[in-house]
mmCIF entry with sequence, helices, sheets and N, C-alpha, C, O atoms, coordinates in Angstrom:
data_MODEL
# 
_entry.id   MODEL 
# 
_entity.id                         1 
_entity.type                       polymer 
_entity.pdbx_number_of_molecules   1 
# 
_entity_poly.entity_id                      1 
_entity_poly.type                           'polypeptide(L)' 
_entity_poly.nstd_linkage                   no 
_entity_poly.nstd_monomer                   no 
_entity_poly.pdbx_seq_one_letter_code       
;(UNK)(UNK)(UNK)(UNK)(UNK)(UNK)(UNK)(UNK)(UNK)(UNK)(UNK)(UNK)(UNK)(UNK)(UNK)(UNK)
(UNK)(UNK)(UNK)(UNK)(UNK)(UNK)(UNK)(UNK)(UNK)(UNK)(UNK)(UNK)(UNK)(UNK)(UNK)(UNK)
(UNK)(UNK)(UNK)(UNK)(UNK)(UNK)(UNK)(UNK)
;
_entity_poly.pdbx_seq_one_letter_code_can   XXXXXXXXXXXXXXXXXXXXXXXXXXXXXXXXXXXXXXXX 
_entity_poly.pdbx_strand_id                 A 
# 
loop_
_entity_poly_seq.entity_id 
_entity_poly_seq.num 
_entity_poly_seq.mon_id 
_entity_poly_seq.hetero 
1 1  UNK n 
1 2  UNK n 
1 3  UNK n 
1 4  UNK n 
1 5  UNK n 
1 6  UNK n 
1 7  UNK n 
1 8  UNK n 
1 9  UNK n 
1 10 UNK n 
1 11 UNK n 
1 12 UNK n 
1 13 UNK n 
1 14 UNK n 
1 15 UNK n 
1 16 UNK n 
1 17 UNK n 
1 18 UNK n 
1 19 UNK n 
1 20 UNK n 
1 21 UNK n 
1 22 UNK n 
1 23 UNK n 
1 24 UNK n 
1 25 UNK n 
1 26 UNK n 
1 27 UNK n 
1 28 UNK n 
1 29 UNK n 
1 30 UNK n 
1 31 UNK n 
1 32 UNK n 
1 33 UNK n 
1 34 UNK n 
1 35 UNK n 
1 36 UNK n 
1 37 UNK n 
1 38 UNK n 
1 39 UNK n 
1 40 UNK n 
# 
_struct_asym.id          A 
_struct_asym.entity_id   1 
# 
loop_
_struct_conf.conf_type_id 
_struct_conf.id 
_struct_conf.pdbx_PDB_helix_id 
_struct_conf.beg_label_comp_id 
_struct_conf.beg_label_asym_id 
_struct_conf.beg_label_seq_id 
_struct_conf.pdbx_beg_PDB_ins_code 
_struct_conf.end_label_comp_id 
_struct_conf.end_label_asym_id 
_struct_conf.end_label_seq_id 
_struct_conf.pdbx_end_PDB_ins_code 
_struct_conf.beg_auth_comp_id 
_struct_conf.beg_auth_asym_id 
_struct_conf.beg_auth_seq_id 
_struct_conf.end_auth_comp_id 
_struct_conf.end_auth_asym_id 
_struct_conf.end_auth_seq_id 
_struct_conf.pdbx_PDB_helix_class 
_struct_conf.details 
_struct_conf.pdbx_PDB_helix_length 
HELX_P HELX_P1 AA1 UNK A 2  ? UNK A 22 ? UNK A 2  UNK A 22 1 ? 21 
HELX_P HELX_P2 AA2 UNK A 23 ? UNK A 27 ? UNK A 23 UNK A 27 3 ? 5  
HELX_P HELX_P3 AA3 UNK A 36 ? UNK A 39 ? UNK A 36 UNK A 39 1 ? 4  
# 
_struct_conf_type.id          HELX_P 
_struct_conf_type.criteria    ? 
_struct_conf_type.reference   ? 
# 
loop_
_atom_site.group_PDB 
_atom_site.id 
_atom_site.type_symbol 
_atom_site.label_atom_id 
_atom_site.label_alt_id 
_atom_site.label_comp_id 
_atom_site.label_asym_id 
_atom_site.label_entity_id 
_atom_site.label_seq_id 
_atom_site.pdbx_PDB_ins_code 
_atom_site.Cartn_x 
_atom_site.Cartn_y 
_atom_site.Cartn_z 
_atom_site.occupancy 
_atom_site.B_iso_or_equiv 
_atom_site.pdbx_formal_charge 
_atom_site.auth_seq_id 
_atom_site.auth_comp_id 
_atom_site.auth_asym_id 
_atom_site.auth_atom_id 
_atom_site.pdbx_PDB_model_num 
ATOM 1   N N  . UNK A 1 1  ? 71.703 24.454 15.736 1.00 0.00 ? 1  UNK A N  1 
ATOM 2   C CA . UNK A 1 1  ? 72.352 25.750 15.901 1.00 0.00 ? 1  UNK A CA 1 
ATOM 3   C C  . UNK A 1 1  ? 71.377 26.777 16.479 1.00 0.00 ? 1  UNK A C  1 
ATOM 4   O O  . UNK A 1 1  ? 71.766 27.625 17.282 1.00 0.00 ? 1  UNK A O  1 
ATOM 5   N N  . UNK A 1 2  ? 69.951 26.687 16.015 1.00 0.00 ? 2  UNK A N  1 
ATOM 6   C CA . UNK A 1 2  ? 68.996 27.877 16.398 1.00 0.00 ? 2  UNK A CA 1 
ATOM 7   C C  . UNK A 1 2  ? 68.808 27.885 18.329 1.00 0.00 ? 2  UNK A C  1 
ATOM 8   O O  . UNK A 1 2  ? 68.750 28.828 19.118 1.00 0.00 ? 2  UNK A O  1 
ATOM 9   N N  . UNK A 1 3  ? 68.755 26.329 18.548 1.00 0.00 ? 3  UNK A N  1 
ATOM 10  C CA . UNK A 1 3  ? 69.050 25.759 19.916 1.00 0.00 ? 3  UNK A CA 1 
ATOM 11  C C  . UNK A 1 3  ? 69.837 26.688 20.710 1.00 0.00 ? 3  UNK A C  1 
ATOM 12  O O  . UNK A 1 3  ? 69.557 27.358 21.705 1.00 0.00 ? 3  UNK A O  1 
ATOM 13  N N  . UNK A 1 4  ? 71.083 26.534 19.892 1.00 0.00 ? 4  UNK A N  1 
ATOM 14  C CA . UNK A 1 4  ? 72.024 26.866 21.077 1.00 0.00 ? 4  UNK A CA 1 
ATOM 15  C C  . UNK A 1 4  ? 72.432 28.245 21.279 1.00 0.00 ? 4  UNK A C  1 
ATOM 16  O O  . UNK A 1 4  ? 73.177 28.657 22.168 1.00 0.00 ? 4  UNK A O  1 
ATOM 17  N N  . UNK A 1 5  ? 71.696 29.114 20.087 1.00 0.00 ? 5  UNK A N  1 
ATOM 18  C CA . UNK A 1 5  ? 71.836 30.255 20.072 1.00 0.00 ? 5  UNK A CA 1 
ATOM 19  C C  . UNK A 1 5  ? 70.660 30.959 20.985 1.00 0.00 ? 5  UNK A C  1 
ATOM 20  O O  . UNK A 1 5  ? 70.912 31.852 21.793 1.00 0.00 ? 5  UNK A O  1 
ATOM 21  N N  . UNK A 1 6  ? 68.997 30.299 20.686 1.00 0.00 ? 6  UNK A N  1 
ATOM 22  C CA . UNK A 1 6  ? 67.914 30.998 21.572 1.00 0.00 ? 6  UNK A CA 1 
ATOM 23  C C  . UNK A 1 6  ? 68.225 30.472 22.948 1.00 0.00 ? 6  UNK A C  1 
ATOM 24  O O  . UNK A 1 6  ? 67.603 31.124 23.787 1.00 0.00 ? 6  UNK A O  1 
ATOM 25  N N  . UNK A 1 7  ? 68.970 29.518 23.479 1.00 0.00 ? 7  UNK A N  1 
ATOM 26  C CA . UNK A 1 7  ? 69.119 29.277 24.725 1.00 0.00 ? 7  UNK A CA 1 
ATOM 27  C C  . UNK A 1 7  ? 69.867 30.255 25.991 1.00 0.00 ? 7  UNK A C  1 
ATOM 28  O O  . UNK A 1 7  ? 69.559 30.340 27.179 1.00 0.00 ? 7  UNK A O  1 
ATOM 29  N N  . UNK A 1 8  ? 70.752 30.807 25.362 1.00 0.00 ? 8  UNK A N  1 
ATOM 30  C CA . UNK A 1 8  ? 71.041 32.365 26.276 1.00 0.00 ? 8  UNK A CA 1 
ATOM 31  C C  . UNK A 1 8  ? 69.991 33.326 26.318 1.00 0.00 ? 8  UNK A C  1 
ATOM 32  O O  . UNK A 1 8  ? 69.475 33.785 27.337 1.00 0.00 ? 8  UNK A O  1 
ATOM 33  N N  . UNK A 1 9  ? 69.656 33.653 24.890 1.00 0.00 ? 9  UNK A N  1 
ATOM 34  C CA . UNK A 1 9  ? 68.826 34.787 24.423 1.00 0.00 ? 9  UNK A CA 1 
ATOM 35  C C  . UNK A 1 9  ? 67.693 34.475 25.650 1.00 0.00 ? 9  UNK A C  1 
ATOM 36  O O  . UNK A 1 9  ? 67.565 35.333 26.523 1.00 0.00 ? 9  UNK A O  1 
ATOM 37  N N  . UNK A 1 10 ? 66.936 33.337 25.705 1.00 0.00 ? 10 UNK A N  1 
ATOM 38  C CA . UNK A 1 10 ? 65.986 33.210 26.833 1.00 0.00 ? 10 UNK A CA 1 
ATOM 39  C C  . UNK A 1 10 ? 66.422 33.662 28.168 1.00 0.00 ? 10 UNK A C  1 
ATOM 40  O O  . UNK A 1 10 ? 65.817 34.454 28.892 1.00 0.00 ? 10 UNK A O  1 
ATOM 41  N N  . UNK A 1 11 ? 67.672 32.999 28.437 1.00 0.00 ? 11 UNK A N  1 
ATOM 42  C CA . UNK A 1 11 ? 67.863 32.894 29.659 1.00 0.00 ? 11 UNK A CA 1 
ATOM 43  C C  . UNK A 1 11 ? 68.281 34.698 30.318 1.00 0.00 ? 11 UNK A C  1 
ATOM 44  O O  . UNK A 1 11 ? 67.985 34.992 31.476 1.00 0.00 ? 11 UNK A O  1 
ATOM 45  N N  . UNK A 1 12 ? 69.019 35.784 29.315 1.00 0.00 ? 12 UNK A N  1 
ATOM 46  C CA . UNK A 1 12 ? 69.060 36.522 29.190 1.00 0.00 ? 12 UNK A CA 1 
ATOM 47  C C  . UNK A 1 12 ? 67.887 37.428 29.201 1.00 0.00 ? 12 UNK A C  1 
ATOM 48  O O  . UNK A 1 12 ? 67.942 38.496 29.812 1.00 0.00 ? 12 UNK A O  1 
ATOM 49  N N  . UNK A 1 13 ? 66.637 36.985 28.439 1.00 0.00 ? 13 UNK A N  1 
ATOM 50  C CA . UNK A 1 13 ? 65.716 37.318 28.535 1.00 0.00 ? 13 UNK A CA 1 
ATOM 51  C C  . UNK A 1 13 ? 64.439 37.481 29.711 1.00 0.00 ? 13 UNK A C  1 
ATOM 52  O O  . UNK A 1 13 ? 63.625 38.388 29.888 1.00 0.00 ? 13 UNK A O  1 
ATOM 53  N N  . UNK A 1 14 ? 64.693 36.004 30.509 1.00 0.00 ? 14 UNK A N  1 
ATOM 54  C CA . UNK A 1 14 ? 64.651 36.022 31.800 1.00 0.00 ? 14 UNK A CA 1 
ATOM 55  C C  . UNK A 1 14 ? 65.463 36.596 33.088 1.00 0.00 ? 14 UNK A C  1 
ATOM 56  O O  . UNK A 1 14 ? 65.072 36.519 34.253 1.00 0.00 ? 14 UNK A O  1 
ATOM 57  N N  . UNK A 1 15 ? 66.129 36.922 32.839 1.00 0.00 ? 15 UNK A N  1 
ATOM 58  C CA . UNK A 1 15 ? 66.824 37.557 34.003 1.00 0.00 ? 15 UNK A CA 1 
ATOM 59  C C  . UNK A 1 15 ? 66.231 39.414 33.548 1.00 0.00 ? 15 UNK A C  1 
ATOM 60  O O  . UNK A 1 15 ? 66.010 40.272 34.403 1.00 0.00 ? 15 UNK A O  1 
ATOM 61  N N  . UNK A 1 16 ? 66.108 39.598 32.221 1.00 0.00 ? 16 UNK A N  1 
ATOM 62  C CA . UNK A 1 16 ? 65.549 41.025 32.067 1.00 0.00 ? 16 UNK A CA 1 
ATOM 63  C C  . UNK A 1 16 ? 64.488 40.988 32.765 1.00 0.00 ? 16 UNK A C  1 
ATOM 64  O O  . UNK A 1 16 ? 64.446 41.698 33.770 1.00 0.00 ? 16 UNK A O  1 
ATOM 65  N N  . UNK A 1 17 ? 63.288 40.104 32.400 1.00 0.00 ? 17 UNK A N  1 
ATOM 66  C CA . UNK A 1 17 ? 62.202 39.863 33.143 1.00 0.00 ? 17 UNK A CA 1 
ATOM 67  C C  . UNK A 1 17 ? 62.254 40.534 34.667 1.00 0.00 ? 17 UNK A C  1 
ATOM 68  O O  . UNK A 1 17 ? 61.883 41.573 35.215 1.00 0.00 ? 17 UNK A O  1 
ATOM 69  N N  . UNK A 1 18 ? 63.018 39.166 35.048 1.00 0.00 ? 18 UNK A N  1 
ATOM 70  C CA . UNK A 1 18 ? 62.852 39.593 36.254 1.00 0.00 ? 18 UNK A CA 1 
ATOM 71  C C  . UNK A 1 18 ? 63.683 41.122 37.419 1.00 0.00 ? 18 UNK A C  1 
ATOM 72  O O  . UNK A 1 18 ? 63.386 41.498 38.552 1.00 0.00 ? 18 UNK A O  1 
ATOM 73  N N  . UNK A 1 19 ? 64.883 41.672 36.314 1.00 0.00 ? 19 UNK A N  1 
ATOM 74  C CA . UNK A 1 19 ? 64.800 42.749 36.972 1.00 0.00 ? 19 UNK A CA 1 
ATOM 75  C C  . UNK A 1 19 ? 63.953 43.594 37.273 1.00 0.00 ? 19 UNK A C  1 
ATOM 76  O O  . UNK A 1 19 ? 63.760 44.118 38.370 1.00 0.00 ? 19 UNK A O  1 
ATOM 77  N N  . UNK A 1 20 ? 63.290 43.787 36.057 1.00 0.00 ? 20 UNK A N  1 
ATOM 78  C CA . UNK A 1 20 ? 61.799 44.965 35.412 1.00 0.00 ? 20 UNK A CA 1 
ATOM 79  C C  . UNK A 1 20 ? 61.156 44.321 36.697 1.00 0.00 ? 20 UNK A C  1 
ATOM 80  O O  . UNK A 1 20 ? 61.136 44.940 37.761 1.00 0.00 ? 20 UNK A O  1 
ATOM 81  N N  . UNK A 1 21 ? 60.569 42.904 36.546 1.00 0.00 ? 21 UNK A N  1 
ATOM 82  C CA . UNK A 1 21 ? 59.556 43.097 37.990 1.00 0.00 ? 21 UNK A CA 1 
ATOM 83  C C  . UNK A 1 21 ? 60.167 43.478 39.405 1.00 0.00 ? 21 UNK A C  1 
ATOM 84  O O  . UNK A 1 21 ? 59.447 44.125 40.166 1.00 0.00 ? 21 UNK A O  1 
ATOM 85  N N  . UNK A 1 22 ? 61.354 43.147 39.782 1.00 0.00 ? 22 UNK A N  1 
ATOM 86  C CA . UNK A 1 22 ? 62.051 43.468 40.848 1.00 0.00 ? 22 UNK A CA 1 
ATOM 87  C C  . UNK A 1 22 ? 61.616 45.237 41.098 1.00 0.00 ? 22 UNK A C  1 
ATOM 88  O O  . UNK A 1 22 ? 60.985 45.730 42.033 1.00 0.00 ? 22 UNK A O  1 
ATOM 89  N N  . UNK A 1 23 ? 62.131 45.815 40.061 1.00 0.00 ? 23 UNK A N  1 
ATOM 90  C CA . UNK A 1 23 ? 62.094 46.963 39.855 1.00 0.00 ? 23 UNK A CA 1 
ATOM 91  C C  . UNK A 1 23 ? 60.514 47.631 40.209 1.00 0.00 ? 23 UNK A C  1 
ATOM 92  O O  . UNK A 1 23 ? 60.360 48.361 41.188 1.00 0.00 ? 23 UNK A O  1 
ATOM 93  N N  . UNK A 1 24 ? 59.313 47.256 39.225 1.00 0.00 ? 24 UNK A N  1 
ATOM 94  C CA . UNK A 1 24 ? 58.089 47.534 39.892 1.00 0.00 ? 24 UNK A CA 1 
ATOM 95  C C  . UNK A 1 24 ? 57.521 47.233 40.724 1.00 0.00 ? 24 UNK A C  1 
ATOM 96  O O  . UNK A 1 24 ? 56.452 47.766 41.024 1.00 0.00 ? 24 UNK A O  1 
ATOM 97  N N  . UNK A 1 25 ? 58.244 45.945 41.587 1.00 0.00 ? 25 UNK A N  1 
ATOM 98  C CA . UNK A 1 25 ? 57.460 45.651 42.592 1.00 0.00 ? 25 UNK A CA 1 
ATOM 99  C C  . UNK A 1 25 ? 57.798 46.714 43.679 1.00 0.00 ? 25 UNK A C  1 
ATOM 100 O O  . UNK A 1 25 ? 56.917 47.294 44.315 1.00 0.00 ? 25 UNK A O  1 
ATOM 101 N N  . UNK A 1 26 ? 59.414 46.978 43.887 1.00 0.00 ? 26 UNK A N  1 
ATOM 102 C CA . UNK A 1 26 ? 59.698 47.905 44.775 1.00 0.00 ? 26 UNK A CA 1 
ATOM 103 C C  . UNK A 1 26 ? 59.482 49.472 44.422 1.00 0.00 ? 26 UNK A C  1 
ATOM 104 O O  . UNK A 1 26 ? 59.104 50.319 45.231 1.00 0.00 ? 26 UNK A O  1 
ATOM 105 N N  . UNK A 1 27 ? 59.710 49.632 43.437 1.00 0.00 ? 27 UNK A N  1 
ATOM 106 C CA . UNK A 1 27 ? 59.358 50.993 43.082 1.00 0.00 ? 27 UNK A CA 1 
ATOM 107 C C  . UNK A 1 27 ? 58.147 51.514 42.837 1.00 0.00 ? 27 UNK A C  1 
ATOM 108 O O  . UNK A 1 27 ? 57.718 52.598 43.232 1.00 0.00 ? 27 UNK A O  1 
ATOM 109 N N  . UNK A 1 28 ? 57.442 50.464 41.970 1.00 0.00 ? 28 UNK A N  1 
ATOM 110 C CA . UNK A 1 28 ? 55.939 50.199 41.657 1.00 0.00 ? 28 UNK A CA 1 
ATOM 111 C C  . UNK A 1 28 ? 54.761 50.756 41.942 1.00 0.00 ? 28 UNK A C  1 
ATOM 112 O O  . UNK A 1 28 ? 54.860 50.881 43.162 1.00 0.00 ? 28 UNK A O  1 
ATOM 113 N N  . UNK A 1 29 ? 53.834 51.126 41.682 1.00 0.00 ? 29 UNK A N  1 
ATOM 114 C CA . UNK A 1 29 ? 52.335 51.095 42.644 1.00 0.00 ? 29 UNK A CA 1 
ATOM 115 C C  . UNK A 1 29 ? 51.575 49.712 42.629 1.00 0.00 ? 29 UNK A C  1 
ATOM 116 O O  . UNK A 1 29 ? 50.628 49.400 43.352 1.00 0.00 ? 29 UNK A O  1 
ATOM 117 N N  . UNK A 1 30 ? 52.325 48.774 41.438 1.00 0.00 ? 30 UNK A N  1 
ATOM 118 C CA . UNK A 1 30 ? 51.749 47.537 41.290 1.00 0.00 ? 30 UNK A CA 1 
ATOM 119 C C  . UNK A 1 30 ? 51.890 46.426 41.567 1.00 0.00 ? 30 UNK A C  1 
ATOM 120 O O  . UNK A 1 30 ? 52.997 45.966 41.285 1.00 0.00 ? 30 UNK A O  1 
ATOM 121 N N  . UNK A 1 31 ? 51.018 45.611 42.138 1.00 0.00 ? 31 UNK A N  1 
ATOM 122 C CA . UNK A 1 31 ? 51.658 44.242 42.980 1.00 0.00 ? 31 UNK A CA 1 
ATOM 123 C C  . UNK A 1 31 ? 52.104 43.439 41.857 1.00 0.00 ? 31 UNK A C  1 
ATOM 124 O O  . UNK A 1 31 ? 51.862 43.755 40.692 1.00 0.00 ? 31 UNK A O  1 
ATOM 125 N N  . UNK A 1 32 ? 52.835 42.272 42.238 1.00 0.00 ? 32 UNK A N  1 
ATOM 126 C CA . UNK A 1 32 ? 53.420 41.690 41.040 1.00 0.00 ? 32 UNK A CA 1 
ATOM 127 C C  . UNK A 1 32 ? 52.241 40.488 40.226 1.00 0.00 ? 32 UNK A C  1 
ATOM 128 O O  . UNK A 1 32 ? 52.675 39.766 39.328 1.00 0.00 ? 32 UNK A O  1 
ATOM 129 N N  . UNK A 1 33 ? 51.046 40.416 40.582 1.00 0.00 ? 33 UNK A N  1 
ATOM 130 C CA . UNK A 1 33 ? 50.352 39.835 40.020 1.00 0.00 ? 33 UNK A CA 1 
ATOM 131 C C  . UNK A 1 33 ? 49.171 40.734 38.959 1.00 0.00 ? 33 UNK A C  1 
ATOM 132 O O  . UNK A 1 33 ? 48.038 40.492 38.544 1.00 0.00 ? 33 UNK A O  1 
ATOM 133 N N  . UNK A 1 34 ? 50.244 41.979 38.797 1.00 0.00 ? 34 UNK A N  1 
ATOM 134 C CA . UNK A 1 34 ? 49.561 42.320 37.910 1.00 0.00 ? 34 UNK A CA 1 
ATOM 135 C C  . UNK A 1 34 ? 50.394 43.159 36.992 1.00 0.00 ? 34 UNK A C  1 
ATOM 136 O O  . UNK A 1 34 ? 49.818 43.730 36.066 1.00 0.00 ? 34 UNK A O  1 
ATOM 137 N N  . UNK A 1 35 ? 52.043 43.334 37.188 1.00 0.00 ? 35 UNK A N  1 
ATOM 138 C CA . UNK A 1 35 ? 53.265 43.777 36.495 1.00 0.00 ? 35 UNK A CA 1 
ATOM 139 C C  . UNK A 1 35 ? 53.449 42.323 35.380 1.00 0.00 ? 35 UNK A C  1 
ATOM 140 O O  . UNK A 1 35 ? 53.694 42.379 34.176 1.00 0.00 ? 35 UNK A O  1 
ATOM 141 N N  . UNK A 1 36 ? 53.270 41.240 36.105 1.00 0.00 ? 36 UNK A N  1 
ATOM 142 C CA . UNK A 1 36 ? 53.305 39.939 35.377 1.00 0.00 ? 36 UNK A CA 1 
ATOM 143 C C  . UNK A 1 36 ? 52.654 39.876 33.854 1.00 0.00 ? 36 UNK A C  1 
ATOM 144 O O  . UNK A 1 36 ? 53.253 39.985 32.784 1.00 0.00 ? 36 UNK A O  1 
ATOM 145 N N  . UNK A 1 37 ? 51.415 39.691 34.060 1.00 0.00 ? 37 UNK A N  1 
ATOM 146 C CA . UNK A 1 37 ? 50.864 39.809 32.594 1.00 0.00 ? 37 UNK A CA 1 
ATOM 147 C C  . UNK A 1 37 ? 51.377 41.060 31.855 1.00 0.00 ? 37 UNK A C  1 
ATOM 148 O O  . UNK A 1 37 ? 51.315 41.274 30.644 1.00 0.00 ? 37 UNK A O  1 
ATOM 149 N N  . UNK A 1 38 ? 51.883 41.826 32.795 1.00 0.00 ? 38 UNK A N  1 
ATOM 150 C CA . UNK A 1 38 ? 51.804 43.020 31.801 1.00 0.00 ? 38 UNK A CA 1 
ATOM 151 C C  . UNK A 1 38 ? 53.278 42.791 30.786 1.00 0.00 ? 38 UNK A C  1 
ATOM 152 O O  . UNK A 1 38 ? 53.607 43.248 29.691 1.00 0.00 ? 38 UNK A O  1 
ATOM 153 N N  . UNK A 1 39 ? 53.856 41.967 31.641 1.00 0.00 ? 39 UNK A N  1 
ATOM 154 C CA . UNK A 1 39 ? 55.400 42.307 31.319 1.00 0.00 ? 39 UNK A CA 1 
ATOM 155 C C  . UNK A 1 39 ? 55.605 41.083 29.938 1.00 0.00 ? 39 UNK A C  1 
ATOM 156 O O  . UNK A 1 39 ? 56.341 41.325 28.981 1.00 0.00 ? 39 UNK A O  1 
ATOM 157 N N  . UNK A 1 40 ? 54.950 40.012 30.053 1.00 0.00 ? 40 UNK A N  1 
ATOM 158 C CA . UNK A 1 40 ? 54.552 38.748 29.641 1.00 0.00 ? 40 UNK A CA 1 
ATOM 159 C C  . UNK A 1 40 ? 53.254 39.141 28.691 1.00 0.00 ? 40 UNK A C  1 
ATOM 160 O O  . UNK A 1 40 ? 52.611 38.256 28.127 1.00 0.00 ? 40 UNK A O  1 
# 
């Protein structure tokens, strides 16, 4: 059950990810090899 419940939550979680970097890379002053760790 914990499975099938953290398996959106991630995937959900990844797509947040990657708006936020979408977001600083274009809006950003920061390249994405360094929004990365930050975000992570």
């Amino acid at each position: 059950e914990a499975q099938e419940i953290s398996k959106p939550y991630n995937v959900m979680q990844m797509q947040q990810i990657n708006d936020i970097t979408r977001v600083l890379v274009f809006k950003g002053p920061y390249p994405v090899s360094l929004t990365l760790p930050m975000i992570v």
